[in-house]
C-alpha positions in Angstrom: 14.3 -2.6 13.8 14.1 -3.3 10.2 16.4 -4.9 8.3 17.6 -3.5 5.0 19.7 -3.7 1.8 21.1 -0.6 -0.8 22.0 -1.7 -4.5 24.1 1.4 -5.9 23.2 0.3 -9.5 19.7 0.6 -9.2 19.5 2.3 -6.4 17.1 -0.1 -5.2 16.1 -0.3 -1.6 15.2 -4.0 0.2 13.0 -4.1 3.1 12.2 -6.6 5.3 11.3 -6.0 9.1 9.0 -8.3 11.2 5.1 -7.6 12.2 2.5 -10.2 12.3 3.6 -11.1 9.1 7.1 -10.6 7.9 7.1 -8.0 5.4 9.7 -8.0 2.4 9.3 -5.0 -0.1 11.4 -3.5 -2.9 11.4 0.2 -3.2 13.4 2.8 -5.9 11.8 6.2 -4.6 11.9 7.1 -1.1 15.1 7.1 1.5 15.3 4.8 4.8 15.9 7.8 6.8 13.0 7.9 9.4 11.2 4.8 11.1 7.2 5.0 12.3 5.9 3.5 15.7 2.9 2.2 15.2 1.4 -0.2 17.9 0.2 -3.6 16.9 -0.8 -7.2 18.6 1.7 -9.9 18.7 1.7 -12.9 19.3 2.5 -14.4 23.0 2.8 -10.6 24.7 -0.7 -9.4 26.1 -2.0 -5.7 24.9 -0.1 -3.9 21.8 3.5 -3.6 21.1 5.0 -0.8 19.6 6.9 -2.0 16.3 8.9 0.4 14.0 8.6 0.2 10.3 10.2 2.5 7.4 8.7 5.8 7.1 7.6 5.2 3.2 5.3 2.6 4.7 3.4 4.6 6.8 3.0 7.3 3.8 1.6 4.3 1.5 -0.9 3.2 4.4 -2.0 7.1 4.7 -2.4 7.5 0.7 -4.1 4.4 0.5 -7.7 5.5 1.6 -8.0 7.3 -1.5 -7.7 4.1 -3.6 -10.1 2.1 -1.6 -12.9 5.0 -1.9 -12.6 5.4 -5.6 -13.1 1.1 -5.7 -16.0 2.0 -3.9 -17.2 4.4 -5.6 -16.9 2.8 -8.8 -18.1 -0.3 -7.7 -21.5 1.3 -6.5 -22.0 3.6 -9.8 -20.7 1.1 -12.3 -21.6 1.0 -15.7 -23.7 -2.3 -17.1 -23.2 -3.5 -20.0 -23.2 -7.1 -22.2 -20.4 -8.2 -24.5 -16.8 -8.1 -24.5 -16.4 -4.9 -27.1 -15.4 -2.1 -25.1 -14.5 -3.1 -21.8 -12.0 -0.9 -21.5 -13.3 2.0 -22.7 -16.1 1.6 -20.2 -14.1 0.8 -17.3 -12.0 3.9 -17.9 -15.5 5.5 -18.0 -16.2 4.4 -15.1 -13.4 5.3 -13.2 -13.6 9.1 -14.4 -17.3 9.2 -13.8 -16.6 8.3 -10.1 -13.4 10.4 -10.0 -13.5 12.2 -6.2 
């Protein structure tokens, strides 16, 4: 179970709970309410485990297949160009150009 921390001033959440890695993260705009089993390998136990980790976790690991397959996208149909003038006019070009 994860271990976690509630500052009333900034109504900042602290995170930590352990996986493979031990995971610390800082969050302001989601509740602790509802835990996620997923099932992952660990160390010294043979087959998968199932491991509980905060809901908002799960919801950023769903999301997150969007972001990847617009940095592939525009990493395939990327603009060239020479020079420094403009980069980021032509990145943000780029990224509307390849806009899903």
């Amino acid at each position: 179970m994860p271990d976690f921390a509630f500052e009333e001033s900034s109504e900042i959440y602290l995170v930590r709970w352990n996986g493979n890695p031990v995971v610390t993260v800082a969050i302001n705009f989601r509740t602790l309410e509802s835990f996620f089993g997923v099932k992952m390998r660990v160390r010294g136990h043979k087959g998968k485990v199932n491991v509980k980790i905060p809901n908002f976790k799960n919801s950023c690991n769903k999301h997150m297949s969007c972001v990847d397959y617009q940095d592939w996208l525009s990493g395939l149909y990327s603009i060239k160009f020479r020079g420094q003038n403009g980069v980021l006019l032509i990145r943000s070009l780029d990224m509307a150009m390849a806009k899903v």
